[in-house]
mmCIF file as Biopython writes it, N, C-alpha, C and O atoms, coordinates in Angstrom:
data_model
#
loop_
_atom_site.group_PDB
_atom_site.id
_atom_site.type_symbol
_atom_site.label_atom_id
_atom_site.label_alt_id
_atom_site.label_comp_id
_atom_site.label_asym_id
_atom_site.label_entity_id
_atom_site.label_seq_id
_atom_site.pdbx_PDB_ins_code
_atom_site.Cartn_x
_atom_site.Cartn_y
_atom_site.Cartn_z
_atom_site.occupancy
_atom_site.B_iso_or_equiv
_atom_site.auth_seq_id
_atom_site.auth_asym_id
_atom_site.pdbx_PDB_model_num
ATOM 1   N N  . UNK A ? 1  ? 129.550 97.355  72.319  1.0 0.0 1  A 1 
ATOM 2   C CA . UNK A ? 1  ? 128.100 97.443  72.338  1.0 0.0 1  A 1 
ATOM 3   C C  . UNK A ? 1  ? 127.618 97.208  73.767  1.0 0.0 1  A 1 
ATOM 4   O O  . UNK A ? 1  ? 127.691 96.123  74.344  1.0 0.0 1  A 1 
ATOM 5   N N  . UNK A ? 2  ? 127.219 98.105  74.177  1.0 0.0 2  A 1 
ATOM 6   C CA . UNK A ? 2  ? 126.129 98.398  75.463  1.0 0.0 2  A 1 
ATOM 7   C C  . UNK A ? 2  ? 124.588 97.447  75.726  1.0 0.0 2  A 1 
ATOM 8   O O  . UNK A ? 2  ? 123.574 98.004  75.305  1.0 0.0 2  A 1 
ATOM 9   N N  . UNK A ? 3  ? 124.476 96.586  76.143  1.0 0.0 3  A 1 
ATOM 10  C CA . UNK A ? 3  ? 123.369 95.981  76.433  1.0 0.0 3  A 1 
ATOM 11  C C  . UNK A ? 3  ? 122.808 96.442  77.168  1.0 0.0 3  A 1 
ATOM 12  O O  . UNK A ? 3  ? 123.301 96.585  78.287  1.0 0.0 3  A 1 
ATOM 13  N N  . UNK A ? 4  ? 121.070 97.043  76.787  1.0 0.0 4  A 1 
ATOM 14  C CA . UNK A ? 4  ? 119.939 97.690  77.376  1.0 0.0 4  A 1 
ATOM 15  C C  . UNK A ? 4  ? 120.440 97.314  79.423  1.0 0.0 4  A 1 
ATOM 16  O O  . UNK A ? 4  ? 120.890 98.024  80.322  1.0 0.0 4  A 1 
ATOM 17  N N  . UNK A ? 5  ? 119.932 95.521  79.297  1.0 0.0 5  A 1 
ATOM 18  C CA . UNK A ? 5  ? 120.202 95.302  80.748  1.0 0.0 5  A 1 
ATOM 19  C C  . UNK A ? 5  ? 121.527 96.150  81.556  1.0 0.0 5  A 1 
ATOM 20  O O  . UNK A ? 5  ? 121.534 96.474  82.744  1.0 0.0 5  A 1 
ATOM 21  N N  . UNK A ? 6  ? 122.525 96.375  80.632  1.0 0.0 6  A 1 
ATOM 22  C CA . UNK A ? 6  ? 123.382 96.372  81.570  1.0 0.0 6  A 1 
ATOM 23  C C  . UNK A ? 6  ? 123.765 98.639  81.644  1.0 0.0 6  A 1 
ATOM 24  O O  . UNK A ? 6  ? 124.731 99.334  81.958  1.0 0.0 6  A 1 
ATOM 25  N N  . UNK A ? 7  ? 122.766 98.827  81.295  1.0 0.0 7  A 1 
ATOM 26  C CA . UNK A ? 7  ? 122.296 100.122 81.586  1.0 0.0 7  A 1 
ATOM 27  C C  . UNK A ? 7  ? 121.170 100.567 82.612  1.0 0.0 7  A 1 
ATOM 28  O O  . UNK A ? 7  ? 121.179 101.678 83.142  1.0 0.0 7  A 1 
ATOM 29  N N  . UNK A ? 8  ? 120.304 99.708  82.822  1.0 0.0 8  A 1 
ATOM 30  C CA . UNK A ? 8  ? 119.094 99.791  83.950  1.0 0.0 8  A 1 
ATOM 31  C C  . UNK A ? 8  ? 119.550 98.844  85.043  1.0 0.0 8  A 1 
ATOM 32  O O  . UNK A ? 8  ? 119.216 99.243  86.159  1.0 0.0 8  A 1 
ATOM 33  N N  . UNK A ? 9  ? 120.151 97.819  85.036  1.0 0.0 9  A 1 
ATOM 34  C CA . UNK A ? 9  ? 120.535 97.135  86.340  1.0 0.0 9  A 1 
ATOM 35  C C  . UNK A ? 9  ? 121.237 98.015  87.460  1.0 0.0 9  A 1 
ATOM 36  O O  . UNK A ? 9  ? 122.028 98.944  87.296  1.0 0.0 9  A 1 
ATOM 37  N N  . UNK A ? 10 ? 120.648 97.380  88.867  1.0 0.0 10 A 1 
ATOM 38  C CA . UNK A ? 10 ? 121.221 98.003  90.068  1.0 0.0 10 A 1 
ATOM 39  C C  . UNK A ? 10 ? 121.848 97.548  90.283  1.0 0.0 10 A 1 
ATOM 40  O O  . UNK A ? 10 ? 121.739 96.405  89.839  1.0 0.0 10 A 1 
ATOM 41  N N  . UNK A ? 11 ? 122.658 97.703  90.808  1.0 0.0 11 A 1 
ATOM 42  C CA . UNK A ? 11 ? 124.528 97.412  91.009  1.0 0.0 11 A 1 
ATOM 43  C C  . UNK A ? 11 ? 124.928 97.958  93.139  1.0 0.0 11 A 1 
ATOM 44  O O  . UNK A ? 11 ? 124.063 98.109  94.001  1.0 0.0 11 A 1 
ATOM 45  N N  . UNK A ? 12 ? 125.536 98.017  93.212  1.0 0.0 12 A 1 
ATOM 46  C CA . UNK A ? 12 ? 126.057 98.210  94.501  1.0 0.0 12 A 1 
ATOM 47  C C  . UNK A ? 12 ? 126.047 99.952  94.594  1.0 0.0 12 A 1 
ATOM 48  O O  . UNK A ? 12 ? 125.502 100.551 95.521  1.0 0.0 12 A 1 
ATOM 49  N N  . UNK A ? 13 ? 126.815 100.683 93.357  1.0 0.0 13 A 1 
ATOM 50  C CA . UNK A ? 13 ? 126.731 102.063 93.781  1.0 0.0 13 A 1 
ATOM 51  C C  . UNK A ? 13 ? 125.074 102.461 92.981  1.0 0.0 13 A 1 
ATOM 52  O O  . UNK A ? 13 ? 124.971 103.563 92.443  1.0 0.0 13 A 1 
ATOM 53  N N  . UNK A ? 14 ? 124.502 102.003 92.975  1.0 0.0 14 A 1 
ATOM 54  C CA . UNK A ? 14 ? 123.494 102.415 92.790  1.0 0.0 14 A 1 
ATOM 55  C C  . UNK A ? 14 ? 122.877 103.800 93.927  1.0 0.0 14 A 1 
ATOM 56  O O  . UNK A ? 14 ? 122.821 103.820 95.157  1.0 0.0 14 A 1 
ATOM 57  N N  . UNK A ? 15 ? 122.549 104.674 93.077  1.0 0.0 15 A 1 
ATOM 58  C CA . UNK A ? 15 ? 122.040 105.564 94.265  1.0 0.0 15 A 1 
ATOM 59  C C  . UNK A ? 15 ? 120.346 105.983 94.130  1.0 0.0 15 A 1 
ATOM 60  O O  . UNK A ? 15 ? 119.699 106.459 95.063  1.0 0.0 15 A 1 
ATOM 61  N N  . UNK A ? 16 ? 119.937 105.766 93.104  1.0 0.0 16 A 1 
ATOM 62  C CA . UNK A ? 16 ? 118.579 106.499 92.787  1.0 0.0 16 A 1 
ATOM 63  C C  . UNK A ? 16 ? 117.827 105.411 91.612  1.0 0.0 16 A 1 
ATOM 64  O O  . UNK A ? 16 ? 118.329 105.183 90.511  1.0 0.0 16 A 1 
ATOM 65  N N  . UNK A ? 17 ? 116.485 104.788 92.121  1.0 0.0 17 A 1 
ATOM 66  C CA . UNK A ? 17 ? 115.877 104.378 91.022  1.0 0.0 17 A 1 
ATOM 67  C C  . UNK A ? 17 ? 114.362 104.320 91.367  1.0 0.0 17 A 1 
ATOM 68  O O  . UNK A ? 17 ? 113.877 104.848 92.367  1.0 0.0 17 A 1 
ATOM 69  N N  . UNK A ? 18 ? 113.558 103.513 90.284  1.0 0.0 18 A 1 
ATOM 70  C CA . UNK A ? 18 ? 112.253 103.767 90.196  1.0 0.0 18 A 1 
ATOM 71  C C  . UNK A ? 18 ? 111.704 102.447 90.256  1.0 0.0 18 A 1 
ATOM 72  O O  . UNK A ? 18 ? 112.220 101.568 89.566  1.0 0.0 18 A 1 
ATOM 73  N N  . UNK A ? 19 ? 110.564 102.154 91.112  1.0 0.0 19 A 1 
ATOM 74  C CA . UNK A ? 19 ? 109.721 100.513 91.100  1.0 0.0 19 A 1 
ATOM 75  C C  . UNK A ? 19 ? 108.309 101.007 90.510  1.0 0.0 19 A 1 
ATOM 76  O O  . UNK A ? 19 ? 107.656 101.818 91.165  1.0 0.0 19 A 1 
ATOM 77  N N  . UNK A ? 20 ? 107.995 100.691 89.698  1.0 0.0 20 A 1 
ATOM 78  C CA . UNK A ? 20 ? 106.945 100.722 89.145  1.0 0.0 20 A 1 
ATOM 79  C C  . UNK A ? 20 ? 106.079 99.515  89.431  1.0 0.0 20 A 1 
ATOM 80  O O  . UNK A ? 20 ? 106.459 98.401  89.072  1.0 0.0 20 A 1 
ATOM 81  N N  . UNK A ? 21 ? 105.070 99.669  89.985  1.0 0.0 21 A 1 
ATOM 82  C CA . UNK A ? 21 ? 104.106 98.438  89.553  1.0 0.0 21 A 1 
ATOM 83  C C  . UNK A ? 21 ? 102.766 98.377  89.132  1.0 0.0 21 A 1 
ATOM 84  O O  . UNK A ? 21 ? 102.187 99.415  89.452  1.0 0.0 21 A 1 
ATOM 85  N N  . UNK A ? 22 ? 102.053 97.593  88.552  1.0 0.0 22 A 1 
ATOM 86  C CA . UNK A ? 22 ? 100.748 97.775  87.862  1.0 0.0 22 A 1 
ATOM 87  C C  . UNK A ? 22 ? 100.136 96.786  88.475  1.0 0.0 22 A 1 
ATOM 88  O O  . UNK A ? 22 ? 100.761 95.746  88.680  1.0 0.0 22 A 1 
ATOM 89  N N  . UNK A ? 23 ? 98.733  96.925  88.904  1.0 0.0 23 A 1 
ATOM 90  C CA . UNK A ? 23 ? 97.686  96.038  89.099  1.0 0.0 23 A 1 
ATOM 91  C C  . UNK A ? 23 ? 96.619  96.273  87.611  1.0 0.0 23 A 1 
ATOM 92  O O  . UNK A ? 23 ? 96.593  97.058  86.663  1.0 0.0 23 A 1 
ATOM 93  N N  . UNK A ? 24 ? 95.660  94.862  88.174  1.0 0.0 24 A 1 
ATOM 94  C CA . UNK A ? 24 ? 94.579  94.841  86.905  1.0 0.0 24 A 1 
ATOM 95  C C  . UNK A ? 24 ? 93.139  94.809  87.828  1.0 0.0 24 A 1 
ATOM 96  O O  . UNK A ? 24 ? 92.862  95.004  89.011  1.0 0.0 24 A 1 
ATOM 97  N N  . UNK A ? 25 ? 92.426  94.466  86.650  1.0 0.0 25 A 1 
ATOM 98  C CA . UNK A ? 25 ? 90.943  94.195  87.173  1.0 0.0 25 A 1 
ATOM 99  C C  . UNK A ? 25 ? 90.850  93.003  88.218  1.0 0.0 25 A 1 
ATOM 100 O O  . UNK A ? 25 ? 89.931  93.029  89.036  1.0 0.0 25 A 1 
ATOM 101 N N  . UNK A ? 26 ? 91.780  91.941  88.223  1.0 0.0 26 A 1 
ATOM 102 C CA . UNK A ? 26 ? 91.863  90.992  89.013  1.0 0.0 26 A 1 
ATOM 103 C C  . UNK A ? 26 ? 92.007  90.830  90.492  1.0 0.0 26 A 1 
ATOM 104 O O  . UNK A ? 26 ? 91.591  90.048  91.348  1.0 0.0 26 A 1 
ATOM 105 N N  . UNK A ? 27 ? 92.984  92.195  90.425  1.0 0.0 27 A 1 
ATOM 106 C CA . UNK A ? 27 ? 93.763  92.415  91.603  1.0 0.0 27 A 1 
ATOM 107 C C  . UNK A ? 27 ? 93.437  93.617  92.816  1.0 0.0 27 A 1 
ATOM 108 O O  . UNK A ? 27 ? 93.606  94.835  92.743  1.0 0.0 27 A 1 
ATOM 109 N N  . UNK A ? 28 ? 92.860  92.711  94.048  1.0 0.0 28 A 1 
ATOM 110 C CA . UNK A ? 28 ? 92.533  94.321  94.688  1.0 0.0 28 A 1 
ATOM 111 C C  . UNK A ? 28 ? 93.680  95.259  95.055  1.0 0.0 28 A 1 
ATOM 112 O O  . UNK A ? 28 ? 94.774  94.784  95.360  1.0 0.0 28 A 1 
ATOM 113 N N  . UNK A ? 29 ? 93.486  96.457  95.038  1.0 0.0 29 A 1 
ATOM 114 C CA . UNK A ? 29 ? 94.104  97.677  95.410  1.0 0.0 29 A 1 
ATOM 115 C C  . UNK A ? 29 ? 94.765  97.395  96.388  1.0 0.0 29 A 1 
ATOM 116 O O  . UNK A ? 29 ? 95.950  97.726  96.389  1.0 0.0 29 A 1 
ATOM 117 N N  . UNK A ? 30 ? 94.147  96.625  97.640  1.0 0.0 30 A 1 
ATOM 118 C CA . UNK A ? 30 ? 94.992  96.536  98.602  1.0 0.0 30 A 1 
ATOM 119 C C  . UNK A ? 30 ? 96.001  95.720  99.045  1.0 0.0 30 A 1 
ATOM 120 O O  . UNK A ? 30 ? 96.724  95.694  100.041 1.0 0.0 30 A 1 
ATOM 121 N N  . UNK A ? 31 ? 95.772  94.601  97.366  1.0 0.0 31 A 1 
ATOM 122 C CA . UNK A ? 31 ? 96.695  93.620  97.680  1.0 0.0 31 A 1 
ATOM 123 C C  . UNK A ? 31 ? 98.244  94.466  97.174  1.0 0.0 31 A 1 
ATOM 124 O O  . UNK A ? 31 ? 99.314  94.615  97.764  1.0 0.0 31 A 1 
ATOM 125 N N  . UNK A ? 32 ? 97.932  94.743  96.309  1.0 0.0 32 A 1 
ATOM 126 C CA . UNK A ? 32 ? 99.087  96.048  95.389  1.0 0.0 32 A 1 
ATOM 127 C C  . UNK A ? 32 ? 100.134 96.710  96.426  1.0 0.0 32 A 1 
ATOM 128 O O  . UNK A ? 32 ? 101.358 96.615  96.518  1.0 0.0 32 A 1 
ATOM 129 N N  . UNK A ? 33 ? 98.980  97.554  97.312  1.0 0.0 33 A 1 
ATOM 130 C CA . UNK A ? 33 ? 99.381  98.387  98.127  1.0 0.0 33 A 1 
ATOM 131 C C  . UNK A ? 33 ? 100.300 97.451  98.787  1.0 0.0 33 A 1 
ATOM 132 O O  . UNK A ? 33 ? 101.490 97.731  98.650  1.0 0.0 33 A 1 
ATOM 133 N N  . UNK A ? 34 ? 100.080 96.633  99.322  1.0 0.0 34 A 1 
ATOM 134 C CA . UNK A ? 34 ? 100.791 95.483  100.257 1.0 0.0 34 A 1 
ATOM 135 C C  . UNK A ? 34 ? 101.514 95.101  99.600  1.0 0.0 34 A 1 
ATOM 136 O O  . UNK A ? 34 ? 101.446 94.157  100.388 1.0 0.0 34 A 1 
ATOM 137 N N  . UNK A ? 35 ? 102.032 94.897  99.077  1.0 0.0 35 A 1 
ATOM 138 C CA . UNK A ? 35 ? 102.993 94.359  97.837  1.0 0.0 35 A 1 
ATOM 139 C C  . UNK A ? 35 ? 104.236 95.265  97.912  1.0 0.0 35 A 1 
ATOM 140 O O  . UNK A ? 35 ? 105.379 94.995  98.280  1.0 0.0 35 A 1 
ATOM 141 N N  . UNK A ? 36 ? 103.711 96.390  97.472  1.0 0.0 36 A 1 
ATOM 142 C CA . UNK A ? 36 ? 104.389 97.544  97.475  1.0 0.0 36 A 1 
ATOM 143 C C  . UNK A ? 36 ? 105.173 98.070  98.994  1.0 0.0 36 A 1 
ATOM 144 O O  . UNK A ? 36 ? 106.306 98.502  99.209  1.0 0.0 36 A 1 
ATOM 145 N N  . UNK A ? 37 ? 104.336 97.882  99.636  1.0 0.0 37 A 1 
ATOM 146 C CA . UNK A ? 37 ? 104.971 98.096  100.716 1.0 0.0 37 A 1 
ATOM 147 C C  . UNK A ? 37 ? 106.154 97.408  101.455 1.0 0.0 37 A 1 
ATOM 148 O O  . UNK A ? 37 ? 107.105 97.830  102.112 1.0 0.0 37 A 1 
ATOM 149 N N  . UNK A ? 38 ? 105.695 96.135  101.071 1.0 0.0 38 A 1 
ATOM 150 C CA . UNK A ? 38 ? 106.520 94.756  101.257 1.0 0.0 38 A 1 
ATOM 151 C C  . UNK A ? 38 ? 107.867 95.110  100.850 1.0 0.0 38 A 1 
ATOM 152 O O  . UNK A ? 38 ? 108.806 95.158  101.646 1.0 0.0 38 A 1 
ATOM 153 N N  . UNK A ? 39 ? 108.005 95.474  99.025  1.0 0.0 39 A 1 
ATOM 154 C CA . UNK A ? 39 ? 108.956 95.811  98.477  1.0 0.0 39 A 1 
ATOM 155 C C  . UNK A ? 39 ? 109.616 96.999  99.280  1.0 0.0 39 A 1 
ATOM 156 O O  . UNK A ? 39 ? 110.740 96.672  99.661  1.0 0.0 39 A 1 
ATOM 157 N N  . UNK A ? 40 ? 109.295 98.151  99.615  1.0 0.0 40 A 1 
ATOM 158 C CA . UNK A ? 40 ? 110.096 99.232  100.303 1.0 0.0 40 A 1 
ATOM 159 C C  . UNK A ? 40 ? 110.563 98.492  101.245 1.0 0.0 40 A 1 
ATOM 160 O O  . UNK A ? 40 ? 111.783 98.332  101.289 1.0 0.0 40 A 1 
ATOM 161 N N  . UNK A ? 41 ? 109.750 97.887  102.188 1.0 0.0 41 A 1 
ATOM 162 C CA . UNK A ? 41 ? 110.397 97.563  103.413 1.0 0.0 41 A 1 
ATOM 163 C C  . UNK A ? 41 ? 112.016 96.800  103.381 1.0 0.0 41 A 1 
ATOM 164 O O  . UNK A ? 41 ? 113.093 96.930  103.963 1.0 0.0 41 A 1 
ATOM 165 N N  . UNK A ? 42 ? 111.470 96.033  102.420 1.0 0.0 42 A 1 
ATOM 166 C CA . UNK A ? 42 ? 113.407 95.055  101.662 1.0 0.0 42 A 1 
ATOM 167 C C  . UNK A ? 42 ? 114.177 96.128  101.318 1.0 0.0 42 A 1 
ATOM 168 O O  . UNK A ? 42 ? 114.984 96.346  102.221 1.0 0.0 42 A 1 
ATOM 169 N N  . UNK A ? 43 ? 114.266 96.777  100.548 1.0 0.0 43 A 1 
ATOM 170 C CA . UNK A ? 43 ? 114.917 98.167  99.803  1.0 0.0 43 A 1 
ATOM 171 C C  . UNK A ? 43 ? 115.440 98.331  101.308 1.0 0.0 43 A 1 
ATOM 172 O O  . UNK A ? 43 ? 116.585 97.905  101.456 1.0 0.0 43 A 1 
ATOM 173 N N  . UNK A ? 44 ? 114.690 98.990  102.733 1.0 0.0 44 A 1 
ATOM 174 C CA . UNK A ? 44 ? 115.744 99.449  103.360 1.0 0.0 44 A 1 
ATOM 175 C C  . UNK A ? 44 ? 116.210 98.365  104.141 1.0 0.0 44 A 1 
ATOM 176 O O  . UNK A ? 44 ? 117.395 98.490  104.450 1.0 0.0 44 A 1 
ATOM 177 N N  . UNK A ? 45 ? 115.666 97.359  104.550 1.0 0.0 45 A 1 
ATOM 178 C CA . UNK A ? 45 ? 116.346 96.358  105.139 1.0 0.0 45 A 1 
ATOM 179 C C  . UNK A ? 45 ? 117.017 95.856  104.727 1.0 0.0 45 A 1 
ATOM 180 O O  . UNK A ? 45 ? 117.502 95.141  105.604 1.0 0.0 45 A 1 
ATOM 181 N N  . UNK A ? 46 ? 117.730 95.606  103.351 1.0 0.0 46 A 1 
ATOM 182 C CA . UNK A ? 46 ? 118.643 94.460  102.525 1.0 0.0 46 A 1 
ATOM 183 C C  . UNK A ? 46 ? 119.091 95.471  102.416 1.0 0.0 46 A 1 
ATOM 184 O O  . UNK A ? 46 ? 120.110 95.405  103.105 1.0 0.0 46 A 1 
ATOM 185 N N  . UNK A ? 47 ? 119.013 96.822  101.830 1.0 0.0 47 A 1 
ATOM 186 C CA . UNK A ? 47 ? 120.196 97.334  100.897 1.0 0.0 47 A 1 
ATOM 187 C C  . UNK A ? 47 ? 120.068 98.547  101.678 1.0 0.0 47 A 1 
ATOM 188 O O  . UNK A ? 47 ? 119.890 99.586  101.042 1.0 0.0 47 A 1 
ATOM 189 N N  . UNK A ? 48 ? 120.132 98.609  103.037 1.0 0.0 48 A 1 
ATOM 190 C CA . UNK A ? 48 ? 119.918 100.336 103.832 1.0 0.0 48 A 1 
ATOM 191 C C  . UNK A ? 48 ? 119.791 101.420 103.472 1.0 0.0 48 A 1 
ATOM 192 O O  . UNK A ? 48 ? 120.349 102.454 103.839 1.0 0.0 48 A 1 
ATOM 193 N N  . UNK A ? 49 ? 118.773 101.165 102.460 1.0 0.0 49 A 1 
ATOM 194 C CA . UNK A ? 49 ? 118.416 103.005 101.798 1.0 0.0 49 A 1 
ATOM 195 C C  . UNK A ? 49 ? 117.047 103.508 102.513 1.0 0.0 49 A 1 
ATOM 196 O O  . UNK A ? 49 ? 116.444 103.246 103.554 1.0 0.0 49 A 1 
ATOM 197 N N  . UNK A ? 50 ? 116.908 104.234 101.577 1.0 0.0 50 A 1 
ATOM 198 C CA . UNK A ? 50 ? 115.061 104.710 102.098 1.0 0.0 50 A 1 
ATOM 199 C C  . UNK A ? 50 ? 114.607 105.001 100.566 1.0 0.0 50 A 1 
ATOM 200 O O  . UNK A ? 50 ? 115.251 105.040 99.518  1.0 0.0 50 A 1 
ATOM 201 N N  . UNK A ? 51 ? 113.155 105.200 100.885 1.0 0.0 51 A 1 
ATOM 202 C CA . UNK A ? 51 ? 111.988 105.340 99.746  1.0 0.0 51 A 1 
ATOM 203 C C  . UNK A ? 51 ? 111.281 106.618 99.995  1.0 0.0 51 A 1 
ATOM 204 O O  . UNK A ? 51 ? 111.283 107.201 101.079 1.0 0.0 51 A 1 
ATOM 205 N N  . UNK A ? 52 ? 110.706 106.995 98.975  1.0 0.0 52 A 1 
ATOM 206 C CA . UNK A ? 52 ? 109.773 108.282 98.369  1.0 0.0 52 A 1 
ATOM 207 C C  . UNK A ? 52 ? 108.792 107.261 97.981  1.0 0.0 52 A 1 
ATOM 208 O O  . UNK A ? 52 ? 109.293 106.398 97.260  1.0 0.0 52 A 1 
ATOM 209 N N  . UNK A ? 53 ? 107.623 107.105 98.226  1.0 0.0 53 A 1 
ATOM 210 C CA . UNK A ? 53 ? 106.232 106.712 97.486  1.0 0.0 53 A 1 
ATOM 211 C C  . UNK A ? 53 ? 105.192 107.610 96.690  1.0 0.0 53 A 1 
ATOM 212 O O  . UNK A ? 53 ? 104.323 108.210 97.324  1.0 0.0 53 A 1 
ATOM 213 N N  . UNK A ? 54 ? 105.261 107.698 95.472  1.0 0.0 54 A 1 
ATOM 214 C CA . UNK A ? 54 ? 104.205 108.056 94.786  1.0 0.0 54 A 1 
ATOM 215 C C  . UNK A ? 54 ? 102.860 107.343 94.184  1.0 0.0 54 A 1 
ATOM 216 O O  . UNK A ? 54 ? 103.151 106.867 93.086  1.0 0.0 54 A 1 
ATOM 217 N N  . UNK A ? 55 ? 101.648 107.130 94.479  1.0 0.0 55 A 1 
ATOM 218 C CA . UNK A ? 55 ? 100.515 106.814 94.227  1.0 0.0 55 A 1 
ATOM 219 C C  . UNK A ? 55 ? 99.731  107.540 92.851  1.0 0.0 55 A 1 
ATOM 220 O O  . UNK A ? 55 ? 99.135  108.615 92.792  1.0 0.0 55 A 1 
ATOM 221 N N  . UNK A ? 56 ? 99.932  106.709 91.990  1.0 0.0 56 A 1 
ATOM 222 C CA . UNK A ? 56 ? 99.279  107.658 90.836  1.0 0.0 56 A 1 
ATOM 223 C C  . UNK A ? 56 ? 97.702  106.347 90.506  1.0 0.0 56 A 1 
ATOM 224 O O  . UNK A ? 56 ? 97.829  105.172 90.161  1.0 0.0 56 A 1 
ATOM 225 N N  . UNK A ? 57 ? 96.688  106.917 90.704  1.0 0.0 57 A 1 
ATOM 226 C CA . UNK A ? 57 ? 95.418  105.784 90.506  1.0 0.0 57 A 1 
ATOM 227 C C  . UNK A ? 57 ? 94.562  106.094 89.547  1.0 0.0 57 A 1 
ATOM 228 O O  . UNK A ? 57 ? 93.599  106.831 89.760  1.0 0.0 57 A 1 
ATOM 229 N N  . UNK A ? 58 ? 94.834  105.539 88.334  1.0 0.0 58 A 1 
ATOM 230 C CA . UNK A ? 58 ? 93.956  105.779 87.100  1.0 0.0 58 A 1 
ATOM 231 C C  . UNK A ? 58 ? 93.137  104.414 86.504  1.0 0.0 58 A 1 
ATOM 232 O O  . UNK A ? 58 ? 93.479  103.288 86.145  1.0 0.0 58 A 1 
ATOM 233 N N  . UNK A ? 59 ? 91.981  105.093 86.597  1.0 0.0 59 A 1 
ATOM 234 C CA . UNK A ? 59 ? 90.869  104.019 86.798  1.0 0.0 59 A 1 
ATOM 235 C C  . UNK A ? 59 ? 90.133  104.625 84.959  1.0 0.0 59 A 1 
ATOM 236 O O  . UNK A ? 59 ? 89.861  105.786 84.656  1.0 0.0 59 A 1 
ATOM 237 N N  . UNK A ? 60 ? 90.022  103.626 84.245  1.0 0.0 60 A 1 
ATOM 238 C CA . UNK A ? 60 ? 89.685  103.677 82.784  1.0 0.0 60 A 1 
ATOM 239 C C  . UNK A ? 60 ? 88.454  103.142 82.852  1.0 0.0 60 A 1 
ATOM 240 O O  . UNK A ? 60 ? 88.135  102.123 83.464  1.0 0.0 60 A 1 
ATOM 241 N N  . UNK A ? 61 ? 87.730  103.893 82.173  1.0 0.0 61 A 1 
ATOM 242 C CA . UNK A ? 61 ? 85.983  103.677 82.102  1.0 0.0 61 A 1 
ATOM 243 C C  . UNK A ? 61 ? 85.521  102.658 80.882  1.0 0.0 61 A 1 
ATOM 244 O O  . UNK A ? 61 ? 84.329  102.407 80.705  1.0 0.0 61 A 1 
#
């Protein structure tokens, strides 16, 4: 038996994955953004890869 975790965990040969993150009403946009950015910047400094950024901004009425 296969445990969920041990199907999505990054591992060393890891070559390709996805960071998702969500802000709320609490949180400004730009703290997010910064956040986010923060995170890429580690990705290539700790683990020498690079990033693709996609921005998807859906604002609910």
């Amino acid at each position: 038996m296969t445990l969920e975790r041990d199907e999505t965990k990054i591992i060393k040969e890891t070559k390709e994955f996805m960071v998702y993150v969500q802000g709320n009403k609490n949180l400004e946009y730009d703290s997010l953004l910064k956040a986010l950015q923060k995170l890429c910047d580690m990705i290539e400094e700790i683990c020498g890869g690079t990033y693709n950024r996609a921005i998807l901004v859906l604002t609910l009425k």
